[in-house]
KOLGU-617656 format. One record per atom (N, C-alpha, C, O): z, x, y. Coordinates in steps of 0.001 Angstrom, whole numbers, padded with zeros to 6 digits, always signed. Example, Ala and Ser with C-alpha at 12.3 -4.5 7.8 and 13.67 -1.06 7.14 Angstrom:
BEGIN
+007800+013190-005690/+007800+012300-004500/+007800+013200-003300/+008465+014236-003319/+007080+012850-002250/+007140+013670-001060/+007870+012900+000030/+008039+013409+001138/
REM end
This chain:
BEGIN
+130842+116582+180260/+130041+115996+181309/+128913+115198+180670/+128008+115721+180019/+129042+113775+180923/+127655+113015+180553/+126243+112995+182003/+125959+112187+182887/+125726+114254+181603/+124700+114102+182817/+123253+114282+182093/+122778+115006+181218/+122751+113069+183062/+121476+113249+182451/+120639+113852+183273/+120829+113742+184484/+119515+114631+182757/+118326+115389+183142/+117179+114545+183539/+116876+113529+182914/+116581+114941+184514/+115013+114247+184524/+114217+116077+183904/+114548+117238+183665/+112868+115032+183925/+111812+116966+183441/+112407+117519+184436/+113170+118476+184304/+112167+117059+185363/+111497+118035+186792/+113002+118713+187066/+113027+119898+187401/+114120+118055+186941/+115389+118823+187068/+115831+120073+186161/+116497+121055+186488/+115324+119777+185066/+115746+120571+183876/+114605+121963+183899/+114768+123108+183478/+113943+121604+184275/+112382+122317+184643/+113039+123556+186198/+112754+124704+186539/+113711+122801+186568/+113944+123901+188021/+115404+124899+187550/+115763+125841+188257/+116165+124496+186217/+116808+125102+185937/+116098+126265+184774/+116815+126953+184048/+114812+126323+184759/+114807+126839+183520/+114555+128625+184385/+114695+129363+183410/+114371+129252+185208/+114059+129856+185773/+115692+131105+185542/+115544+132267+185164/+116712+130657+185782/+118106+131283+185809/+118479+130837+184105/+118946+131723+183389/+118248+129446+183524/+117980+129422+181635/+117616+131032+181518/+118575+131785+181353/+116664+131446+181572/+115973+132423+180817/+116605+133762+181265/+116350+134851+180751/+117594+133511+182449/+117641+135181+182894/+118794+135384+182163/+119088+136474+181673/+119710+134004+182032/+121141+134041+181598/+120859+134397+179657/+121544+135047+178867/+119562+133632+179469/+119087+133917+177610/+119305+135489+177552/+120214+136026+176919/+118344+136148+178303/+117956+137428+178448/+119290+138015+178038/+119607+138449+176930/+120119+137932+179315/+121196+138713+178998/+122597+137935+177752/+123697+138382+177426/+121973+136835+177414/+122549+136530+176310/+122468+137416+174883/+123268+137579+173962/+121048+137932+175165/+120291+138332+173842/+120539+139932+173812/+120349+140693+172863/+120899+140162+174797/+121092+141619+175435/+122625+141539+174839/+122847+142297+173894/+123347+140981+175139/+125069+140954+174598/+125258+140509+172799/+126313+140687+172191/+124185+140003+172268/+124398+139667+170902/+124138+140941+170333/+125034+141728+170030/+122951+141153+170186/+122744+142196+170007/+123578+143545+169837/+123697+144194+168797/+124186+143854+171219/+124992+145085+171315/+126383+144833+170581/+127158+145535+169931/+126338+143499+170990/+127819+142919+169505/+127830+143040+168502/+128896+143213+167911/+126604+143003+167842/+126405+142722+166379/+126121+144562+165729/+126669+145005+164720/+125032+145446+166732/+125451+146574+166592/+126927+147149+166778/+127245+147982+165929/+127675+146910+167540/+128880+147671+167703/+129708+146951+166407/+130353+147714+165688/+129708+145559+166102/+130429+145476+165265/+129928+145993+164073/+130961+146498+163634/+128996+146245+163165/+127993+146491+162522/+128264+148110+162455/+128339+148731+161396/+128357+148511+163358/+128751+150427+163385/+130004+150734+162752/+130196+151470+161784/+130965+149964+163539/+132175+150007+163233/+132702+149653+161516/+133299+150398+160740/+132284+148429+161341/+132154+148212+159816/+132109+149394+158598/+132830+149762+157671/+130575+149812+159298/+130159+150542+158124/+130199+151910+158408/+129759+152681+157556/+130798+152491+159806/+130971+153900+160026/+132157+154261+161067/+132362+155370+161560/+132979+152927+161315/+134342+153030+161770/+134396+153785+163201/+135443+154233+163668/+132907+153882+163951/+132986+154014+165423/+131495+153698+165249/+130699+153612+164313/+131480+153506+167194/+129980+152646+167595/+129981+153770+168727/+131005+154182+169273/+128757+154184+168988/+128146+154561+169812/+128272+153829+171536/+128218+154310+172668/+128454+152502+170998/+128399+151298+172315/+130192+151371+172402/+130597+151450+173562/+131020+151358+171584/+132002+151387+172090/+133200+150828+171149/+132775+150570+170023/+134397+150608+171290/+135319+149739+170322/+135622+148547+170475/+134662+147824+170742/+136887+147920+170385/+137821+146960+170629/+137262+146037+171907/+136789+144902+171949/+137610+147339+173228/+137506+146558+174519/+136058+146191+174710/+135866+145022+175043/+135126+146871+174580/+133703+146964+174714/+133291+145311+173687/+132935+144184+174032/+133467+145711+172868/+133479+144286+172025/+133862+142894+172122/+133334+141930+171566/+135364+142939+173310/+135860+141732+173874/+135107+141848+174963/+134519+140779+175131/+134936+142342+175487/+134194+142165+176792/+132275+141723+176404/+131467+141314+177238/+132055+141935+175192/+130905+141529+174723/+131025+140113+174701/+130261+139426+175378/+131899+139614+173997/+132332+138499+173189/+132726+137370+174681/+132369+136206+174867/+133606+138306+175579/+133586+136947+176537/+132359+136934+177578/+132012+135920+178183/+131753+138184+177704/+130230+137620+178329/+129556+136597+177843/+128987+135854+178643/+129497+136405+176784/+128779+135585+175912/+129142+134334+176000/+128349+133435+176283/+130449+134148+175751/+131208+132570+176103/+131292+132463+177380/+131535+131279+177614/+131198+133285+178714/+130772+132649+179577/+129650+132316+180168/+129669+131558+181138/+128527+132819+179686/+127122+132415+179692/+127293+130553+179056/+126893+129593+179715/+127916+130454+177780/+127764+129289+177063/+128902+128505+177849/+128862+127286+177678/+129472+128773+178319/+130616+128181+178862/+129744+127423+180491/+129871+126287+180948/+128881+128615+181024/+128590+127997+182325/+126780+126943+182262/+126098+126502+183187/+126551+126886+180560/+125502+126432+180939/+125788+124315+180182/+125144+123268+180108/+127313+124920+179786/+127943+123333+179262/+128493+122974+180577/+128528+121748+180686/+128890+123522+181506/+129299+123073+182646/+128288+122627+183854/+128544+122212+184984/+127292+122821+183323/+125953+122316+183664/+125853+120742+183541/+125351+119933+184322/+126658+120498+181986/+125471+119367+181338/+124677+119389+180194/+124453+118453+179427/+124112+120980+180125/+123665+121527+179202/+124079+121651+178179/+125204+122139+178072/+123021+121094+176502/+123933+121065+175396/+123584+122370+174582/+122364+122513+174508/+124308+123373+173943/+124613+124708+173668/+124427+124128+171931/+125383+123670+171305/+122938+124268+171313/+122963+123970+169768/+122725+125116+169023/+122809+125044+167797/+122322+126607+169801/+122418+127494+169166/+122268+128743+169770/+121793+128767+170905/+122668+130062+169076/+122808+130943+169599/+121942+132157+169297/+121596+132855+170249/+121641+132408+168325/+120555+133392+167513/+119683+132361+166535/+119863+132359+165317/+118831+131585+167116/+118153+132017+168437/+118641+131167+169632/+118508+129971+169373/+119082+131361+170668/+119407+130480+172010/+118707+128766+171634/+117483+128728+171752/+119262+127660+171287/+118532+126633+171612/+120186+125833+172772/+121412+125716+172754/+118853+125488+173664/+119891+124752+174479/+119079+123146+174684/+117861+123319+174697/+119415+121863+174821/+119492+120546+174971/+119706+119932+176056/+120805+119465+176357/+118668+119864+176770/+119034+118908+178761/+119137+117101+177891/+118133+116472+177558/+120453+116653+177711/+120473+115162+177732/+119813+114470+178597/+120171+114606+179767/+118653+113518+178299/+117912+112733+178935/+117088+111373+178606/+117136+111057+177418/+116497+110693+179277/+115995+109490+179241/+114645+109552+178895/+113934+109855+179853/+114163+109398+178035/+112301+108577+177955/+111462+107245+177594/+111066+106797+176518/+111382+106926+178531/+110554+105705+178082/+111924+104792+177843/+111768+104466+176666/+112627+104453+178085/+114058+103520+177762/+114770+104589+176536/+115968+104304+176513/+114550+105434+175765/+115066+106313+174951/+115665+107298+174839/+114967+108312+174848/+116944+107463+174708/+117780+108911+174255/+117325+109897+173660/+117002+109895+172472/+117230+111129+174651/+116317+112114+174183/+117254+113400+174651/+118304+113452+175292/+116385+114446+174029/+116982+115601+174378/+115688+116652+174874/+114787+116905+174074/+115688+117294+176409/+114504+118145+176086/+115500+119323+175763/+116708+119533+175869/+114235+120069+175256/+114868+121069+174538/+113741+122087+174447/+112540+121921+174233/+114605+123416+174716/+114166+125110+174960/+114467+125966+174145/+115671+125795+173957/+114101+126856+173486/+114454+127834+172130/+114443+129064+172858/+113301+129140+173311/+114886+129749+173101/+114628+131374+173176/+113172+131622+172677/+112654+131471+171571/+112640+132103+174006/+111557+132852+173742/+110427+132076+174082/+109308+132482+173770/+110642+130594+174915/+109608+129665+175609/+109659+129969+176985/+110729+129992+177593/+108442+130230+177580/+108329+130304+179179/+108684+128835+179640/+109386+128694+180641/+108500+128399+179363/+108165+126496+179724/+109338+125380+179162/+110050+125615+178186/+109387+124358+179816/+110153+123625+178905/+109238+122466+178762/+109193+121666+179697/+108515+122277+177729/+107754+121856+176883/+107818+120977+175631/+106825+120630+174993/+109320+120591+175289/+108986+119553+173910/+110587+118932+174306/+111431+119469+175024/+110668+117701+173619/+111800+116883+173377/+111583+116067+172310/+110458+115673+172003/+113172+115617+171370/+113000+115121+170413/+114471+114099+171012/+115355+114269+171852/+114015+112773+169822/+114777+111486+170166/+116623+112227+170134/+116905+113405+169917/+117097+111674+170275/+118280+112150+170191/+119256+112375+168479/+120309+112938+168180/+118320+111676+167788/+119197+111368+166644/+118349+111693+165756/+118540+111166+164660/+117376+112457+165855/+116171+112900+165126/+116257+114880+165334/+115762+115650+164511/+116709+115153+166116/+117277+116983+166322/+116264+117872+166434/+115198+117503+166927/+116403+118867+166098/+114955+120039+166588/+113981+119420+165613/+112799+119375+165956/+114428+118818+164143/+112746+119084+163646/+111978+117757+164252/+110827+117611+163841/+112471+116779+165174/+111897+115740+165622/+110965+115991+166992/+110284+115198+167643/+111258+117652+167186/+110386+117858+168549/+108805+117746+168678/+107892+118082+167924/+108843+117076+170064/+107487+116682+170135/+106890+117253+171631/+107685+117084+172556/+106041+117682+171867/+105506+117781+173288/+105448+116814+174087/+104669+115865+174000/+106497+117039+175148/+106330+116564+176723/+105185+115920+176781/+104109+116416+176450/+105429+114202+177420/+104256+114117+177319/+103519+114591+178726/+102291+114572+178816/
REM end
């Protein structure tokens, strides 16, 4: 999907952004312990096989429903997600990290996270 964001659109999504992060961060986590148990002590407390696929596709459908958005998915530990958008005549991306109340900075499009700058 080529859709572009205004602030104020990307801004009214960030409210369900953060609940879907939450429980993003909530499913990595218990993944990385259960797989992590299993590894090194061949059972998990959280569970096996199924518990683990069912980790694994929560997760891709969180990322799955926020590309079906529009939304660009650049990372996962830590959550960065990318609203494609316009500034000033310019290709931009705003952009949210895990662990921002606000959506607060964007960088040119071809310049990436370390080009972020505050909203103006």
């Amino acid at each position: 999907m080529d859709r572009l964001f205004t602030v104020d659109e990307a801004r009214a999504l960030l409210p369900s952004i953060v609940a879907d992060a939450r429980a993003l961060v909530a499913a990595r986590a218990d993944m990385t312990q259960l797989a992590h148990d299993r590894r090194t002590a061949g059972t998990s407390p959280l569970g096996g096989i199924p518990e683990l696929k069912a980790l694994e596709a929560r997760i891709e459908d969180l990322l799955s429903g926020w590309a079906r958005q529009g939304i660009e998915v650049k990372g996962v530990a830590p959550v960065l997600l990318d609203f494609p958008a316009v500034l000033d005549g310019a290709s931009v991306r705003l952009c949210w990290i895990e662990g921002e109340t606000e959506l607060r900075w964007y960088h040119r499009t071809e310049l990436g996270f370390a080009g972020r700058r505050p909203l103006p």
